[in-house]
N, CA and C atoms as a LAMMPS dump frame, in Angstrom:
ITEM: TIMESTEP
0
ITEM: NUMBER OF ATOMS
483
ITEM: BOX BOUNDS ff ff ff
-5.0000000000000000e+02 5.0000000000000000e+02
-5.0000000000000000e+02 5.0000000000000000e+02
-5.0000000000000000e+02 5.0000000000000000e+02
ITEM: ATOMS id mol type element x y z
1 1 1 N 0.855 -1.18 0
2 1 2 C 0 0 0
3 1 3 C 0.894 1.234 0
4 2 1 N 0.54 2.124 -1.387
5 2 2 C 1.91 3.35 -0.308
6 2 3 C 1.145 4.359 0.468
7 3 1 N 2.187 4.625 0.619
8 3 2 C 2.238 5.708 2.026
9 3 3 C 1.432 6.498 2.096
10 4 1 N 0.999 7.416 0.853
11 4 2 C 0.196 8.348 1.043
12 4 3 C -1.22 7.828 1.097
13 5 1 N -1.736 6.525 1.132
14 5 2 C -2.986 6.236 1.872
15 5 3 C -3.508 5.396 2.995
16 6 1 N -2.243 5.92 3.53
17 6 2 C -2.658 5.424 5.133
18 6 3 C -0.467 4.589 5.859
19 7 1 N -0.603 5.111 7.095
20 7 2 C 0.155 4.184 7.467
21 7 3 C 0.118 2.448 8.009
22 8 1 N -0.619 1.727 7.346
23 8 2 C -0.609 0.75 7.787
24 8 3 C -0.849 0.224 8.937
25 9 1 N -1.397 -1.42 9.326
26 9 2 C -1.517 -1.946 10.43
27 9 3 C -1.199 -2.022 11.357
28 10 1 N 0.342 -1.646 11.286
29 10 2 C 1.363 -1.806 12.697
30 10 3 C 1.128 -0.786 13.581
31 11 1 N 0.094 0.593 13.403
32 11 2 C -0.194 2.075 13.903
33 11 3 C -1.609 1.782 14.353
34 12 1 N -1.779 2.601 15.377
35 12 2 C -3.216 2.577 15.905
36 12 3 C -3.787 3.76 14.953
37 13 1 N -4.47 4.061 13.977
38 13 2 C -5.043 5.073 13.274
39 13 3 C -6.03 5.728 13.98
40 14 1 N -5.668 7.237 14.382
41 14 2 C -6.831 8.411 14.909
42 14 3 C -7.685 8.305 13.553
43 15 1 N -9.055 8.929 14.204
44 15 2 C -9.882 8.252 12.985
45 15 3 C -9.58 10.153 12.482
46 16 1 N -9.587 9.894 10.963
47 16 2 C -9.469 10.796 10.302
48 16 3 C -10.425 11.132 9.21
49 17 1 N -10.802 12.384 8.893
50 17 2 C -11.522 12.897 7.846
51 17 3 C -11.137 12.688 6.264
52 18 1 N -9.901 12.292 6.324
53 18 2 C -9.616 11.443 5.069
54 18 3 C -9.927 10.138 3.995
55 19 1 N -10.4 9.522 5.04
56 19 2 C -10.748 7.749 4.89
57 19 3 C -11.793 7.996 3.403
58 20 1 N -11.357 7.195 2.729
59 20 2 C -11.974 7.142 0.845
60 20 3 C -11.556 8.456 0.055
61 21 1 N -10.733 9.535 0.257
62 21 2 C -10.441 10.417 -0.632
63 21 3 C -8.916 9.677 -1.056
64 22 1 N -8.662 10.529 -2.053
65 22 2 C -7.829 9.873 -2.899
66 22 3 C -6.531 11.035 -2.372
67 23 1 N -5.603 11.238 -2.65
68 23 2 C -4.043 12.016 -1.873
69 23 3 C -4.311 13.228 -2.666
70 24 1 N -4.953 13.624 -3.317
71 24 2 C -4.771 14.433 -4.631
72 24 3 C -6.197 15.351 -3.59
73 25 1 N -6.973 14.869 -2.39
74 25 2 C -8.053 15.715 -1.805
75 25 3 C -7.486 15.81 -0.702
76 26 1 N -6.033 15.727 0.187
77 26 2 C -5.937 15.55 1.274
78 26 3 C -5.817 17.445 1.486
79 27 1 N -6.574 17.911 2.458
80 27 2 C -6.063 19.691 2.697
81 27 3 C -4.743 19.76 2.248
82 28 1 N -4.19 21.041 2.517
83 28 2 C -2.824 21.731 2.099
84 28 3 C -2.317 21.233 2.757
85 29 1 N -1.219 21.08 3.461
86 29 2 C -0.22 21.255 4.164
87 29 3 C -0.278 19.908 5.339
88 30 1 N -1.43 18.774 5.156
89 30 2 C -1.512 18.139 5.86
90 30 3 C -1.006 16.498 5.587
91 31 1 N -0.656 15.392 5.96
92 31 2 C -0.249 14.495 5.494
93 31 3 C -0.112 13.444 6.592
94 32 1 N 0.433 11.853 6.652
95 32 2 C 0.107 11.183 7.292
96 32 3 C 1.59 11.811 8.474
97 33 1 N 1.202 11.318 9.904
98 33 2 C 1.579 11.613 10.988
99 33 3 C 2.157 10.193 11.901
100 34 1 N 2.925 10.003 12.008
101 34 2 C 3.029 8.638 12.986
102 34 3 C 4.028 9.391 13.93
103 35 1 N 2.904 9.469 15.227
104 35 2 C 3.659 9.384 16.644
105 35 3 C 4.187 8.536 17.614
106 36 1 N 5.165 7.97 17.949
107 36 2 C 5.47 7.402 18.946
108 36 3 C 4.766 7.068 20.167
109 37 1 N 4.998 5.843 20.662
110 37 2 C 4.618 5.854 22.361
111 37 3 C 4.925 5.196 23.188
112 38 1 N 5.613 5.22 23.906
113 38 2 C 6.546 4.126 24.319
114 38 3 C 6.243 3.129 24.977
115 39 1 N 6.345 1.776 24.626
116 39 2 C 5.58 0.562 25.132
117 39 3 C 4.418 0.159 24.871
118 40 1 N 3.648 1.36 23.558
119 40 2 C 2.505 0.794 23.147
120 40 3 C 2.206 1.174 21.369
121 41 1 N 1.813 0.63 20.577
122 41 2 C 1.652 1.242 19.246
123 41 3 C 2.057 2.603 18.517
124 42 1 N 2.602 2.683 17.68
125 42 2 C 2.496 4.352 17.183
126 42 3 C 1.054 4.525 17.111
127 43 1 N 0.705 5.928 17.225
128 43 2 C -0.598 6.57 16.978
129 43 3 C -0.268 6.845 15.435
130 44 1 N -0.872 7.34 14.416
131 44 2 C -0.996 7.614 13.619
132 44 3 C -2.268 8.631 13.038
133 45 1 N -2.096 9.769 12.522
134 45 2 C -3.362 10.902 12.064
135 45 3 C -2.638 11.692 11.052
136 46 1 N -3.722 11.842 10.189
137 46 2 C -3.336 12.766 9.473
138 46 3 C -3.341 14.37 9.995
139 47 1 N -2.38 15.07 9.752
140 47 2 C -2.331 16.409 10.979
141 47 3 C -0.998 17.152 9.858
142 48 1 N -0.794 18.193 10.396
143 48 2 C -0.047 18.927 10.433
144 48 3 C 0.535 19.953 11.573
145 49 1 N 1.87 19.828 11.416
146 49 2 C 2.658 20.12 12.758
147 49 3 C 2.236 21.912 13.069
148 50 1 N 1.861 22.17 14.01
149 50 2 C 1.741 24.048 14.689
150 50 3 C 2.768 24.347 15.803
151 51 1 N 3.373 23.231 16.409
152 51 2 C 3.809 23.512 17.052
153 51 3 C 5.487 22.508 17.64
154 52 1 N 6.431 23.251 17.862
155 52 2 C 7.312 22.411 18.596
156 52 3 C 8.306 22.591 19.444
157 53 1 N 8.519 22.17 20.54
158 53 2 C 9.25 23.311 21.428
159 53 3 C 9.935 22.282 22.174
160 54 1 N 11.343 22.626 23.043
161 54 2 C 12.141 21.499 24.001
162 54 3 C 12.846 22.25 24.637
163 55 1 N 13.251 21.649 25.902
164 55 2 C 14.068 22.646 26.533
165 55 3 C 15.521 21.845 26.989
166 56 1 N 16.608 22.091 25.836
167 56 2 C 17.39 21.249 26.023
168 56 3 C 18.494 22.141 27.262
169 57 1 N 18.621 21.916 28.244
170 57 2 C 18.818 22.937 29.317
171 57 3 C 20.503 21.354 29.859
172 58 1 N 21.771 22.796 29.881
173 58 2 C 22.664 21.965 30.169
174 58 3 C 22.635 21.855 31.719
175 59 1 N 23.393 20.852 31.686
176 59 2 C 23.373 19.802 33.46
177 59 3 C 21.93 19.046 34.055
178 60 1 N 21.079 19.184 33.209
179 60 2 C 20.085 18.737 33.403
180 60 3 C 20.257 17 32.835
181 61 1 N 19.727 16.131 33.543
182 61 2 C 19.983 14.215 32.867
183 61 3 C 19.046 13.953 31.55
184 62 1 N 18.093 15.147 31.352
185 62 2 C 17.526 14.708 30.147
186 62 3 C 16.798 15.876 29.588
187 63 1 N 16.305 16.075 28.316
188 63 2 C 15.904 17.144 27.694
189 63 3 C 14.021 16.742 27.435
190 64 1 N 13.351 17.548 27.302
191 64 2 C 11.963 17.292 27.274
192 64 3 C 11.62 17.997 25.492
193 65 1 N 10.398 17.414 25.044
194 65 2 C 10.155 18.168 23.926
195 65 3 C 8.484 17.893 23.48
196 66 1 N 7.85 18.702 23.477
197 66 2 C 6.639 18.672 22.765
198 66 3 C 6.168 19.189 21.557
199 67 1 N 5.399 18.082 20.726
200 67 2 C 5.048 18.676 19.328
201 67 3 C 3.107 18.787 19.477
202 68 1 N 2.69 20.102 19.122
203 68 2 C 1.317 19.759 18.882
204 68 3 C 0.677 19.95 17.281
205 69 1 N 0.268 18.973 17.026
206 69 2 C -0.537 18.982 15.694
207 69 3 C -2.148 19.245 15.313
208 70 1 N -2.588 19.782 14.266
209 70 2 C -3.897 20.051 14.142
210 70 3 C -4.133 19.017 13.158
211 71 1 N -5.275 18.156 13.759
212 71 2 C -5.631 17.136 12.613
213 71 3 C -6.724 17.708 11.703
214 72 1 N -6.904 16.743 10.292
215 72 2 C -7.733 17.296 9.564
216 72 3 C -9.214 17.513 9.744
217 73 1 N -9.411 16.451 11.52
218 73 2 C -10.982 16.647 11.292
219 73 3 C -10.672 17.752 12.378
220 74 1 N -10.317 18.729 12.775
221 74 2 C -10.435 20.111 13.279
222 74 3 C -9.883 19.251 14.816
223 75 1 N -9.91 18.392 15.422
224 75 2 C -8.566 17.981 16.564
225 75 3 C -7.934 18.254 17.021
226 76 1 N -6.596 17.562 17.297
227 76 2 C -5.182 18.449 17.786
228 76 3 C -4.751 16.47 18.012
229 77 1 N -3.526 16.29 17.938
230 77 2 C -2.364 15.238 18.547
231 77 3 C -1.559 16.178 19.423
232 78 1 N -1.418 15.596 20.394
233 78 2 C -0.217 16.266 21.196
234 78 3 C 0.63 15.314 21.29
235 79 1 N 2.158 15.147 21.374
236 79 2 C 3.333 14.123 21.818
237 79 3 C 3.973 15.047 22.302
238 80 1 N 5.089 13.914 23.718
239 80 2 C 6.301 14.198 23.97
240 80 3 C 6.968 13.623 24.125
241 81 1 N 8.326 14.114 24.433
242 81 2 C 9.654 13.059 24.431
243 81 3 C 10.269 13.335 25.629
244 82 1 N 10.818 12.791 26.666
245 82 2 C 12.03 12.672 26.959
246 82 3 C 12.95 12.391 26.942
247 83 1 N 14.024 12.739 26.055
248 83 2 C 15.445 12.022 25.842
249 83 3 C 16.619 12.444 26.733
250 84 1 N 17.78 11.513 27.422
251 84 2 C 18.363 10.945 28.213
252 84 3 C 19.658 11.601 27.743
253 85 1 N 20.725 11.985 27.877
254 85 2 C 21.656 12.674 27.368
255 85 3 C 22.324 11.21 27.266
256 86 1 N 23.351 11.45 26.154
257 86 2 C 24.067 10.516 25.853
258 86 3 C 23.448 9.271 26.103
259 87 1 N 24.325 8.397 26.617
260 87 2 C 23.847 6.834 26.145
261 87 3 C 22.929 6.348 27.576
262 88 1 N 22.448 7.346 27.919
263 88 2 C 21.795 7.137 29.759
264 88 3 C 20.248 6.032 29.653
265 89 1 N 19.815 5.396 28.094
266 89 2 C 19.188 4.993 27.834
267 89 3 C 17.737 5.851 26.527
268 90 1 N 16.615 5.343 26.452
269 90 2 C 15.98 5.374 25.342
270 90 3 C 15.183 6.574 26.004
271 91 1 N 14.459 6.998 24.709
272 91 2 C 13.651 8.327 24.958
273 91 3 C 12.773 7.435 25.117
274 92 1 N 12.021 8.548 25.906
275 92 2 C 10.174 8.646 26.317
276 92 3 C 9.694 8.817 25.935
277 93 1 N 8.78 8.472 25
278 93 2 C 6.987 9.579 24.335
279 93 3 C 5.889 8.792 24.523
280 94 1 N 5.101 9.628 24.043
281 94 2 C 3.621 9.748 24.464
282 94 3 C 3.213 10.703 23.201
283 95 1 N 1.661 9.943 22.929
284 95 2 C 1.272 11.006 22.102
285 95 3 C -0.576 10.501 22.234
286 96 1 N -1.201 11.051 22.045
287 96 2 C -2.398 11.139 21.999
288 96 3 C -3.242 12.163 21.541
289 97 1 N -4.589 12.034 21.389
290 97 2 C -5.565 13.199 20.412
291 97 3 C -6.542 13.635 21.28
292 98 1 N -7.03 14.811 21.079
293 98 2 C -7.864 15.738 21.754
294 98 3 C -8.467 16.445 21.089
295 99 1 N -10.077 17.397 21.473
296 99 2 C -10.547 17.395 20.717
297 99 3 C -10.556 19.028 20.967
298 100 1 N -9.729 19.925 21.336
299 100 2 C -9.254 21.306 21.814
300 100 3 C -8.18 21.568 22.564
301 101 1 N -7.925 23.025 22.172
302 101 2 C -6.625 23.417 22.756
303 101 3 C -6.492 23.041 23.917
304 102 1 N -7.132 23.781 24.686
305 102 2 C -7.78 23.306 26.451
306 102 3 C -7.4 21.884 26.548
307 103 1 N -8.171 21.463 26.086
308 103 2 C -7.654 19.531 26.557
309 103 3 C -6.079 19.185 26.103
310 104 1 N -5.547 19.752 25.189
311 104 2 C -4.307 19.627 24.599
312 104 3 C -3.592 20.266 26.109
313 105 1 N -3.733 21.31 26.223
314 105 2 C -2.975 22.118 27.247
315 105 3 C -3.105 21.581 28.952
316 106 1 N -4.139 21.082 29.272
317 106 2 C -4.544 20.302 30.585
318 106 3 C -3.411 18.622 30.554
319 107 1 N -3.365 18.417 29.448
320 107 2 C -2.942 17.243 29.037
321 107 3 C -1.245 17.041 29.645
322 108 1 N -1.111 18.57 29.16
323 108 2 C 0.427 18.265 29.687
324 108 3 C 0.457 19.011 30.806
325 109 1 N -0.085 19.652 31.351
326 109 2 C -0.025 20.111 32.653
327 109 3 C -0.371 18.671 33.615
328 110 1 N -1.135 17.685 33.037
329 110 2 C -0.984 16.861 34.318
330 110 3 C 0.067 16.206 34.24
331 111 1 N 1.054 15.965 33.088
332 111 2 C 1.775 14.814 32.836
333 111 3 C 3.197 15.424 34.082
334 112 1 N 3.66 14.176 34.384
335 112 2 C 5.001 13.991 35.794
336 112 3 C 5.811 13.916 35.085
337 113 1 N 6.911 14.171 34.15
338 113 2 C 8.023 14.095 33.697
339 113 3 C 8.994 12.941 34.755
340 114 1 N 9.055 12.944 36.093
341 114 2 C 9.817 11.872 36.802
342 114 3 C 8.823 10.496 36.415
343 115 1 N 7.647 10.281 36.246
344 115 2 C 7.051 9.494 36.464
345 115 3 C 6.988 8.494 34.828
346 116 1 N 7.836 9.705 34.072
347 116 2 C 8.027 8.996 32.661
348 116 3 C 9.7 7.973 32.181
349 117 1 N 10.088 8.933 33.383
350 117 2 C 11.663 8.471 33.332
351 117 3 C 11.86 7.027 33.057
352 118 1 N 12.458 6.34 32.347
353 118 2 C 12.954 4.404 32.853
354 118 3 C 13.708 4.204 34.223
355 119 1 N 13.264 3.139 34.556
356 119 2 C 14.14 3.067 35.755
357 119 3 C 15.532 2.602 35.138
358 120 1 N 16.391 2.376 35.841
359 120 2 C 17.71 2.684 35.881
360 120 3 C 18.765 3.771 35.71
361 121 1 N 19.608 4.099 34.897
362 121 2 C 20.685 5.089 35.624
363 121 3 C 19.811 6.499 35.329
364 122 1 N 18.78 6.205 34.494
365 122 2 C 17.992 7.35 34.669
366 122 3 C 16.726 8.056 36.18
367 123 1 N 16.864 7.037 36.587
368 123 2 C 15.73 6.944 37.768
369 123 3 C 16.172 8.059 38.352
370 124 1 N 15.096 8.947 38.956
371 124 2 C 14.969 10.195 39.57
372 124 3 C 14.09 9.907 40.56
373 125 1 N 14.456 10.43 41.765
374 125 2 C 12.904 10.464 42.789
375 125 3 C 13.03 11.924 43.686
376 126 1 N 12.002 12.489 44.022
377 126 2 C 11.999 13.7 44.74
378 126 3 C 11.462 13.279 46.225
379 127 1 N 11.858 11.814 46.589
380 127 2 C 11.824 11.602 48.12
381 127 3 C 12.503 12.752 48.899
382 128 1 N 11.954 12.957 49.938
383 128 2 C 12.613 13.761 51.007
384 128 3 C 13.8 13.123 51.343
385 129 1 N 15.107 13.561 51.077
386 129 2 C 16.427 12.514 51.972
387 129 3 C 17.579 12.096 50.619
388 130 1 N 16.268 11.987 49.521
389 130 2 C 17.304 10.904 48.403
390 130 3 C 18.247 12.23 47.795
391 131 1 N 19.614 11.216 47.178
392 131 2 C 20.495 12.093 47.043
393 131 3 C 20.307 12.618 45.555
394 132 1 N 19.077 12.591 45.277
395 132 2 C 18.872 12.816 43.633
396 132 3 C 17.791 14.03 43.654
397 133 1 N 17.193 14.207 44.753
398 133 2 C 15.569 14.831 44.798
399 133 3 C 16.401 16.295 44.411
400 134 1 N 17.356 17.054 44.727
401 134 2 C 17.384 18.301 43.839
402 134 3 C 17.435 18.325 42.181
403 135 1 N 18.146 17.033 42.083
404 135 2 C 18.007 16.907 40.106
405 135 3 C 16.384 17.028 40.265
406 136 1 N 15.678 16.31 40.506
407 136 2 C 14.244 15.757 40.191
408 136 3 C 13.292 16.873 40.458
409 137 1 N 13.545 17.89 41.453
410 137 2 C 13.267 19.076 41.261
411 137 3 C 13.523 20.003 40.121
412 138 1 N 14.946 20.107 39.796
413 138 2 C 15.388 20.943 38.769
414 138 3 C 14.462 20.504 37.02
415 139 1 N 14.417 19.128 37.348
416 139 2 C 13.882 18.644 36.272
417 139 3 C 12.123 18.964 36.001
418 140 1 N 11.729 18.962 36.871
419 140 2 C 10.123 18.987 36.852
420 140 3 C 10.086 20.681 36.33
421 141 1 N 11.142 21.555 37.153
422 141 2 C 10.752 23.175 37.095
423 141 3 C 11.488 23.32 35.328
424 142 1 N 12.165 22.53 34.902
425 142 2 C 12.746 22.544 33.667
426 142 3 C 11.454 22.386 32.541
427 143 1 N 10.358 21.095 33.304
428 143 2 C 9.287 21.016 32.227
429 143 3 C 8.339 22.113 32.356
430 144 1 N 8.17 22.078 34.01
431 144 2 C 7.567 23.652 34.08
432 144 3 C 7.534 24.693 33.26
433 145 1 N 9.121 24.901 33.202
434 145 2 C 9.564 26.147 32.188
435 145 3 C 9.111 26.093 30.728
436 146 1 N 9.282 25.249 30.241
437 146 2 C 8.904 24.806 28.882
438 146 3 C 7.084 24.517 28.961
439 147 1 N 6.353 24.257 29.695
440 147 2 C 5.102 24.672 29.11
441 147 3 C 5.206 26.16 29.364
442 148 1 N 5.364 26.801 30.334
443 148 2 C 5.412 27.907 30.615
444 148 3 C 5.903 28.784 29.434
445 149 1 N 6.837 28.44 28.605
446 149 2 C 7.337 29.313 27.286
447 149 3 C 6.322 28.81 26.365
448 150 1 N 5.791 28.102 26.221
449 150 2 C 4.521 27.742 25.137
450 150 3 C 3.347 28.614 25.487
451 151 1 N 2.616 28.149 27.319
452 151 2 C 1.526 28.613 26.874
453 151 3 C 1.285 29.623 28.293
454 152 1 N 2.384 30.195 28.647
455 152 2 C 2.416 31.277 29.69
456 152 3 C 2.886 31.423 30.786
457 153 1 N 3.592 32.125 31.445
458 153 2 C 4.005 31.801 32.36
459 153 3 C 3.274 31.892 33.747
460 154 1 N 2.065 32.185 33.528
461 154 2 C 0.341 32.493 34.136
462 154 3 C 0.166 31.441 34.634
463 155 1 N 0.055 30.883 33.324
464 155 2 C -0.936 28.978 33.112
465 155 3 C -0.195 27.79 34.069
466 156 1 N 0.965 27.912 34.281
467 156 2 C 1.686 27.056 34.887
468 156 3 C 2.456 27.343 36.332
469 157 1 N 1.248 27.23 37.719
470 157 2 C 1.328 27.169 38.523
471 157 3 C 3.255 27.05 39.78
472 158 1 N 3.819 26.258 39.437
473 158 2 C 4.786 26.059 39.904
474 158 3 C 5.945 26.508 39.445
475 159 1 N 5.898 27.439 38.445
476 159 2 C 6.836 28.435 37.738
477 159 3 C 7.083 29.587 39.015
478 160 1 N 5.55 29.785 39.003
479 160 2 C 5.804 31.232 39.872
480 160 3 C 5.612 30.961 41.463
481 161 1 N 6.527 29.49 42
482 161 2 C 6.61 29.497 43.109
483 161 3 C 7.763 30.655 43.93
């Protein structure tokens, strides 16, 4: 099958406003999408990218990054990544669909960045005592920061502790 009508079985397909048009009706600027997720299927939608932002911040154990997309039936995909500096192990993502900004934006305000980490040499905990809980701090106010440069520094509560 090629590509431009559909990514195939191996993807969980967001249902899309495309299904029976031919590539030659797909909107402007829009095309097939396969997101990552770690430990479970790619998502897949047809979308186009609005947005992408990361905060690759030095001394920090890993860098964060979010992409948000507008799908063709008027939607949104949101994904993110956490990747591990050097060889500290595999990135993180997540991606899923929503049906407004609002839900896009709530979405990552609930998400724990420690709680995405792999365990091993990446493992972070913000126990009271452990000799890691200031990284695991620095790290959470790092994702902080980065929604905070997207969608305000208002919107995101623990910025302006």
């Amino acid at each position: 099958m090629p590509p431009s009508h559909g990514p195939g079985t191996v993807c969980e397909v967001a249902a899309c406003g495309t299904a029976g048009r031919t590539p030659r009706h797909v909107p402007p600027g829009f095309g097939w999408t396969v997101l990552q997720r770690h430990g479970r299927r790619p998502l897949a939608v047809m979308a186009r990218t609005l947005l992408h932002a990361d905060n690759r911040c030095a001394g920090m154990p890993c860098w964060s990054a979010i992409t948000i997309h507008e799908t063709d039936t008027a939607g949104f995909a949101a994904s993110l990544c956490h990747t591990p500096w050097l060889s500290a192990g595999p990135a993180w993502r997540d991606a899923w669909v929503c049906d407004s900004v609002e839900a896009v934006r709530a979405s990552y305000f609930r998400h724990d960045p420690l709680w995405a980490l792999p365990t091993g040499p990446m493992t972070l905990t913000d126990e009271p005592g452990a000799a890691d809980a200031a990284m695991a701090r620095r790290f959470r106010l790092a994702w902080a920061g980065l929604l905070a440069a997207v969608f305000g520094v208002n919107a995101v509560p623990s910025v302006r502790e």
